[in-house]
VEXVO-972984 format. One line per field, with one value per residue (C-alpha): residue number from 1; residue in one letter; z, x, y. Coordinates in nm, 3 decimals. Layout:
nr: (NUM	...)
rest: (A	...)
Z: (Z	...)
X: (X	...)
Y: (Y	...)
//
This chain:
nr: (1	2	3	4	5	6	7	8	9	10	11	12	13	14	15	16	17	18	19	20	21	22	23	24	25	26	27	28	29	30	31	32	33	34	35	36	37	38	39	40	41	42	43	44	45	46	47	48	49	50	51	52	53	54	55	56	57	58	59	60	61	62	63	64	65	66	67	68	69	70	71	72	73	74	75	76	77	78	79	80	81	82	83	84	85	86	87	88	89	90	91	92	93	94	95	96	97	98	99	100	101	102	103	104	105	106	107	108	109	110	111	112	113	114	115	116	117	118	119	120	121	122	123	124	125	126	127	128	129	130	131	132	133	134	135	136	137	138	139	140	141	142	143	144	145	146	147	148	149	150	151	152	153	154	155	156	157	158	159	160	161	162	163	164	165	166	167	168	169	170	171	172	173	174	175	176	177	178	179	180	181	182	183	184	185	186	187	188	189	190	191	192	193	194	195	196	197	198	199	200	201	202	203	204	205	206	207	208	209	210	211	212	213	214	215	216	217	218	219	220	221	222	223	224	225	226	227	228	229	230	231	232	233	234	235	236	237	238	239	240	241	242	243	244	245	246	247	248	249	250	251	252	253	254	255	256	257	258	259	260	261	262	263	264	265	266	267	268	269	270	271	272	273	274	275	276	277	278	279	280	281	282	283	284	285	286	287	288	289	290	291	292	293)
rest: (X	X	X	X	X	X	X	X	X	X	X	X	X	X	X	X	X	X	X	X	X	X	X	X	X	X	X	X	X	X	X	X	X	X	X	X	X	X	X	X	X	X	X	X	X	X	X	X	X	X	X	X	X	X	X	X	X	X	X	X	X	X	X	X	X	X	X	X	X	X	X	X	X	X	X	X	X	X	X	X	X	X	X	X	X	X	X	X	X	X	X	X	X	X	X	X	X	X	X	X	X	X	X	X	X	X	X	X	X	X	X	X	X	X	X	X	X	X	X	X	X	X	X	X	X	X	X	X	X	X	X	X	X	X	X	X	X	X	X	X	X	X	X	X	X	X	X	X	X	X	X	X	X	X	X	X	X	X	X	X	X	X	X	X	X	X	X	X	X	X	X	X	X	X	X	X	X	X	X	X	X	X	X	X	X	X	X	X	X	X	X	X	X	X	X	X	X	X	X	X	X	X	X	X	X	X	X	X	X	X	X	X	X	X	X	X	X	X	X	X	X	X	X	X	X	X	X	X	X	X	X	X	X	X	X	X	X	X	X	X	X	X	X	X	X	X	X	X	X	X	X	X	X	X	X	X	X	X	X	X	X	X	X	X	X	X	X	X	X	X	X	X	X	X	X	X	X	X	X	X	X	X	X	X	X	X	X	X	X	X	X	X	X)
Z: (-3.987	-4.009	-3.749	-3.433	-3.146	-3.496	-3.365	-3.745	-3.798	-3.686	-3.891	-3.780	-3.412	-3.401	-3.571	-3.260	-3.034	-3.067	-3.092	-2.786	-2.562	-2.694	-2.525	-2.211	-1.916	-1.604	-1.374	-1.304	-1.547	-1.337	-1.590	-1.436	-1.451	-1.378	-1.387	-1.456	-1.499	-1.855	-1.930	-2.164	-2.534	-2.422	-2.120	-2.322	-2.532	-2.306	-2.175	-2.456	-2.591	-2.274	-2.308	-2.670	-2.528	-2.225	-2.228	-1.912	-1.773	-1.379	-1.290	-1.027	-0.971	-0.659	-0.704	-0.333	-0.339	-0.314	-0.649	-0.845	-1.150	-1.165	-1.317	-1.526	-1.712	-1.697	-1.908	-2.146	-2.218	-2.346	-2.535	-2.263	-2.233	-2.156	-1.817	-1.676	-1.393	-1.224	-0.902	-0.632	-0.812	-0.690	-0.866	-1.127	-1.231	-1.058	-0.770	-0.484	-0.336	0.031	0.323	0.471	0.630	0.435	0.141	-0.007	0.283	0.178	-0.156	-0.118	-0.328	-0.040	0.245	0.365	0.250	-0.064	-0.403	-0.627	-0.961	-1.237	-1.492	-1.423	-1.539	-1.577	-1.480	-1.711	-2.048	-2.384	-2.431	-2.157	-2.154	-1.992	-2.197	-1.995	-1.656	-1.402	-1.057	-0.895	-0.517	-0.281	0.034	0.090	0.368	0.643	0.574	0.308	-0.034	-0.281	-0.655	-0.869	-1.270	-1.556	-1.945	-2.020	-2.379	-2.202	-1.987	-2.347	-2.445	-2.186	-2.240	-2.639	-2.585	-2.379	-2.555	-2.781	-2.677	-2.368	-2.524	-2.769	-2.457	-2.255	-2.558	-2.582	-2.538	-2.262	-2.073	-1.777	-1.616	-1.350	-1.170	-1.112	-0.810	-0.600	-0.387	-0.195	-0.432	-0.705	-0.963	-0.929	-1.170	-1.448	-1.508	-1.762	-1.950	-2.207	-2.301	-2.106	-2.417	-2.721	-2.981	-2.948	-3.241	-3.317	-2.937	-2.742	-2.444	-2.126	-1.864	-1.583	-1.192	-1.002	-0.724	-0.615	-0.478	-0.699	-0.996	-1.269	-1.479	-1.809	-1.654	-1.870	-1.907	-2.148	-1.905	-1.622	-1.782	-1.922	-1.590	-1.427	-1.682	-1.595	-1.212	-1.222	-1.501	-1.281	-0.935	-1.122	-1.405	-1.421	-1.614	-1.297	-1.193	-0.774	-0.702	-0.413	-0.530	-0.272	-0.291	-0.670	-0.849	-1.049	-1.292	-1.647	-1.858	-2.098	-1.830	-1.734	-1.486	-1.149	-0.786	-0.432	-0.142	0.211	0.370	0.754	0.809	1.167	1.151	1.098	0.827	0.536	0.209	-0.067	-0.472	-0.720	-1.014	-1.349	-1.594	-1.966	-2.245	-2.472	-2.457	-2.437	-2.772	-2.998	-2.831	-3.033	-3.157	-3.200	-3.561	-3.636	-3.550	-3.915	-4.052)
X: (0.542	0.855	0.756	0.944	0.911	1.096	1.461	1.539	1.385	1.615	1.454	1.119	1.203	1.439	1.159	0.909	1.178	1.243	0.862	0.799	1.096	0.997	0.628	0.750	0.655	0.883	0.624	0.262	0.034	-0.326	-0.679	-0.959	-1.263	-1.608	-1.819	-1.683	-2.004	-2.090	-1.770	-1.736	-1.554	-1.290	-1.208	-1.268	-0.982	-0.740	-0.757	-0.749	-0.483	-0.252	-0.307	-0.189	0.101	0.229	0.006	-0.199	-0.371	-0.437	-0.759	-0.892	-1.245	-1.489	-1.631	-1.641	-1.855	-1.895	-2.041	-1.888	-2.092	-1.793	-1.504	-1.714	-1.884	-1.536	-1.412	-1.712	-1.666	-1.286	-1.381	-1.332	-1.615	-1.462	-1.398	-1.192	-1.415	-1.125	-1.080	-1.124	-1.335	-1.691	-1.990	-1.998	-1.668	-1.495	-1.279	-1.288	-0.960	-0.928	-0.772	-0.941	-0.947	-1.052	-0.944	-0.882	-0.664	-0.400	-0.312	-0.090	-0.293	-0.578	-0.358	-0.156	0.210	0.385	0.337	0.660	0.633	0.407	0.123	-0.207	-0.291	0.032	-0.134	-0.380	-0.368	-0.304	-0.723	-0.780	-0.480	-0.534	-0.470	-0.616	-0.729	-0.874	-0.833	-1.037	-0.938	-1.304	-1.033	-0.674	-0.501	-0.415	-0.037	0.118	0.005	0.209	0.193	0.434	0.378	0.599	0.499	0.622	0.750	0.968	1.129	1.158	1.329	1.635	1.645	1.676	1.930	2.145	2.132	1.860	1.968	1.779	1.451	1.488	1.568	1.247	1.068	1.073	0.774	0.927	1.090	0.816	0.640	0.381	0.322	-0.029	-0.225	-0.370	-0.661	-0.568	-0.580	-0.734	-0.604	-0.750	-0.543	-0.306	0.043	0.101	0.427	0.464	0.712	0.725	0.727	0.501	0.327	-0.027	-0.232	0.078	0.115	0.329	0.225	0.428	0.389	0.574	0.624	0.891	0.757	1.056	0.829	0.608	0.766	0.989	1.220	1.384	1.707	1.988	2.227	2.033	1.732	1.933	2.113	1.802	1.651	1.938	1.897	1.510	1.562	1.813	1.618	1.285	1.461	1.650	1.420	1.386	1.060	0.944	0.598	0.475	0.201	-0.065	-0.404	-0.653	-1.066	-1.228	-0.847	-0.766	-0.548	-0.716	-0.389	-0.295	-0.171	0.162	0.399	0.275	0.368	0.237	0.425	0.326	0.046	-0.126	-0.511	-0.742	-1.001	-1.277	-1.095	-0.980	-0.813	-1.084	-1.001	-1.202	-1.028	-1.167	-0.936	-1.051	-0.952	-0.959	-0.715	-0.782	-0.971	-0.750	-0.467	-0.326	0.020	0.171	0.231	0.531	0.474	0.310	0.550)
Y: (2.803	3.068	3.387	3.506	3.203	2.988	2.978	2.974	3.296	3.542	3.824	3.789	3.755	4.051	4.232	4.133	4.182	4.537	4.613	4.455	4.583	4.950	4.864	4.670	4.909	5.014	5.041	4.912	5.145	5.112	5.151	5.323	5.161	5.310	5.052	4.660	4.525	4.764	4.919	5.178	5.137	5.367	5.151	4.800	4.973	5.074	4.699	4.509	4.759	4.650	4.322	4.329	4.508	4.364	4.034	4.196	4.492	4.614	4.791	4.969	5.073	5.137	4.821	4.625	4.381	4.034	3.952	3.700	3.836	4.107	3.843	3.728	4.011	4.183	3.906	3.842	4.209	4.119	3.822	3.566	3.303	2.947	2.921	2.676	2.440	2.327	2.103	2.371	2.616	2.712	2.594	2.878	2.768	3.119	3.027	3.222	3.251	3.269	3.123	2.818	2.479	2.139	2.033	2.352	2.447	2.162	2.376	2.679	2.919	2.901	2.961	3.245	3.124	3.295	3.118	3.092	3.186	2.990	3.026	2.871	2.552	2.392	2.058	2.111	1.877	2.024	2.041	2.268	2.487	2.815	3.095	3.372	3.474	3.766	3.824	4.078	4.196	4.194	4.217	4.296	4.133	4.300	4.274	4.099	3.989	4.124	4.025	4.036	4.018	3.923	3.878	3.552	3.710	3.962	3.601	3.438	3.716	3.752	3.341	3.338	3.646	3.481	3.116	3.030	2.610	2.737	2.816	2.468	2.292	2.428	2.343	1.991	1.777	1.591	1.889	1.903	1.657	1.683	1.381	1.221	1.380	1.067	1.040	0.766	0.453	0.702	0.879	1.182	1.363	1.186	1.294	1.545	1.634	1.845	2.169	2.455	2.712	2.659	2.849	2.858	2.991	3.216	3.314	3.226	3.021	2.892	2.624	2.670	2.636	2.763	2.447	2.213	1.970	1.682	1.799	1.589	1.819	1.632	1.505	1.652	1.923	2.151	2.124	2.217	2.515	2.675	2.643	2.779	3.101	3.090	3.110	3.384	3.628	3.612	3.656	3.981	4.066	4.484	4.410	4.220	4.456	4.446	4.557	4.496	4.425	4.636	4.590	4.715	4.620	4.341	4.206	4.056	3.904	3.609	3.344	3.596	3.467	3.576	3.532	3.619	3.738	3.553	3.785	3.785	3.802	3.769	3.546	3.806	3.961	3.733	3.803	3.732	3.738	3.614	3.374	3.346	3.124	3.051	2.837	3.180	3.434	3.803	3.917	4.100	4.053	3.693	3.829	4.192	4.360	4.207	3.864	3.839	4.043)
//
């Protein structure tokens, strides 16, 4: 279907282009939040209005405490009820991310090294493809722990701009393939290939790691040059947001490109943020104006 992630449809995707540029923000815009457990319908609005905006929203509130009810209610309140029960989550399907020792302690995102850019999931198959999450801050490090945040329309953008063969390239079914995670004579998790950019219920979705390690890229010159043009827009991108998450903030968005700085804790003070990741994306927030223009 013709509409703005078509490379053929040059009207239609200069249309959504200039709306969304005109909304993109230059700095982190921070929602106030009374209460995340009940909010109110102005502050439902503001976040689902961002969302539909920038494809993500950051909070803050004076909410401290450990209670994993708080991801969850925040995103039942915004439409978001599938949760994703992945590998190292907790029971209740939320994941509580913190440095630690086991087998959790053998992936990067539960440890205190920096995590290179990506979208959630990108193992995931086709059926459980994450289309939103929420992380909400219970501890700040003590040094360290940046996040940085970048709509994966915005990256599309600056790709199609400079050579739409990029975004066809990244958009083969073939162009990324994740090999199968073994446990040892067990496959634990199958390979997965698929595209890194696809249109997803008339969003646009992206699967993507920035990893160089257990990781097969499709081997030829189109591949390469697009990723070349993807590594240099999101070390230089001036729509690139940092921000440091401290206790009661959060981020809710539709599976952005995100990355973490390397951070230092003591071993009676850990960083502690709770995950959420759905199969649903934010509600109301499927595709801007124009995109059924």
């Amino acid at each position: 279907m013709p509409g703005p992630f078509d490379l053929d449809d040059e009207r239609a995707y200069r249309a959504w282009r200039e709306e969304k540029l005109s909304a993109a923000p230059s700095q982190v815009e921070v929602i106030e939040l009374r209460d995340l457990k009940s909010l109110s319908s102005a502050e439902r609005d503001a976040l689902l209005e961002r969302c539909a905006r920038t494809n993500m929203a950051v909070y803050k509130s004076s909410f401290t405490d450990e209670d994993k009810n708080i991801p969850r209610l925040l995103g039942r309140e915004l439409g978001l009820e599938r949760l994703d029960g992945n590998y190292l989550a907790d029971d209740d399907g939320i994941s509580s991310i913190t440095p630690g020792a086991g087998t959790r302690g053998e992936f990067i995102p539960y440890t205190d090294r920096a995590i290179g850019w990506h979208t959630d999931g990108y193992y995931n198959p086709r059926s459980r493809r994450i289309r939103a999450m929420t992380l909400h801050c219970v501890r700040a490090a003590l040094e360290g722990g940046e996040s940085a945040l970048l709509d994966h329309e915005l990256a599309y953008i600056r790709l199609r701009d400079e050579d739409p063969a990029h975004v066809r390239a990244l958009s083969a079914p073939d162009a990324l393939t994740i090999p199968p995670r073994l446990e040892g004579e067990t496959v634990a998790r199958p390979a997965e290939t698929g595209p890194v950019f696809s249109v997803d219920e008339g969003a646009l979705h992206m699967r993507y790691t920035a990893r160089g390690v257990n990781i097969a890229w499709k081997d030829d010159a189109a591949t390469r040059a697009a990723r070349d043009a993807l590594d240099r827009i999101l070390a230089g991108s001036p729509y690139v947001l940092r921000l440091r998450l401290e206790p009661g903030m959060g981020v809710v968005c539709n599976n952005v490109l995100h990355a973490r700085s390397a951070f230092h804790d003591a071993p009676e003070h850990r960083r502690l943020l709770y995950r959420a990741r759905y199969y649903d994306r934010v509600a109301a927030s499927i595709k801007l104006k124009t995109a059924a223009h």
